[in-house]
N, C-alpha and C positions, 0 to 999 in steps of 0.2 A: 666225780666232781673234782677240777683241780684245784690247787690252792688258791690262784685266781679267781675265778667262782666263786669261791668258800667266800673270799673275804669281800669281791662285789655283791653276795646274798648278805653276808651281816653289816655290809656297810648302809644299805637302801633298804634294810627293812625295818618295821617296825614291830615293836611287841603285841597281841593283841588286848592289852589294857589299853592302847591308845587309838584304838579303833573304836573300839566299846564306848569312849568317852565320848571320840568325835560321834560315834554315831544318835548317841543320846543328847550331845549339844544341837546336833542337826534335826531332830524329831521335838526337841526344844523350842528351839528355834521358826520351826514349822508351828506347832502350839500358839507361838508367841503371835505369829503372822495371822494363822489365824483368828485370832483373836484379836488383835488390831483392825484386821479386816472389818469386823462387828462394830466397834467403835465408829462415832462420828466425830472425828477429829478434823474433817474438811483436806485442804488438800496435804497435810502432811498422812494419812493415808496409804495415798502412793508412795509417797519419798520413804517412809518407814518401813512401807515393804519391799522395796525395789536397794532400799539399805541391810535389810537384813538376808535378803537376797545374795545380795553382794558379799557379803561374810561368809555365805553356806556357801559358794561358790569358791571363794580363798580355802576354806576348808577341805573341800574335794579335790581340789586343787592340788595343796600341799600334802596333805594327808594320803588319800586313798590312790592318787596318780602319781603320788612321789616326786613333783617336780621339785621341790625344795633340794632334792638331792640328784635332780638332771644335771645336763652342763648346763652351762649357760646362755651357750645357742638354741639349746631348745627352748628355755625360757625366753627367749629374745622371741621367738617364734610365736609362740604361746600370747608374751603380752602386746605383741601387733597384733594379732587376730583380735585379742579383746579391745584393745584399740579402736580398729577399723569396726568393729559392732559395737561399740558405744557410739561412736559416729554415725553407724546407720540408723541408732535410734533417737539419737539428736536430732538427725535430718526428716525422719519420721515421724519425732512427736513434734517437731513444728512445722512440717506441713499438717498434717491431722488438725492443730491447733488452729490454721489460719484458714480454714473451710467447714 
């Protein structure tokens, strides 16, 4: 491995104590969903699990796929995709809603 290498592997990695941690906020997090699920909260329901969703998703994100530490054309990449599927679920839970 050359000294390049060397320093793009400790520059994008992470220790495994911050894996451990994400991983147990994420199994947390799932708990918590769960368990909201149970709850009759009416329509906040959805919006709490489709929020905490949204968080475990930031986490795998930055965490486990490292974009936090991509360029930033890949992240331009990244966040028009989630873009364009938030869009298509916009477009789909209001048709669904109007039939």
């Amino acid at each position: 491995m050359d000294k390049h290498e060397h320093d793009y592997y400790h520059e994008h990695s992470h220790g495994y104590g911050i894996y451990i941690l994400v991983w147990l906020s994420l199994m947390a997090l799932t708990a918590i969903t769960v368990a909201v699920a149970g709850m009759d909260i009416g329509r906040f329901t959805v919006a709490t699990a489709l929020t905490i969703a949204a968080f475990k998703a930031y986490l795998v994100l930055t965490i486990f796929m490292h974009l936090r530490s991509e360029t930033k054309t890949f992240a331009v990449f990244v966040i028009v995709a989630i873009l364009f599927l938030g869009i298509s679920f916009v477009l789909l839970f209001s048709d669904y809603s109007f039939h």
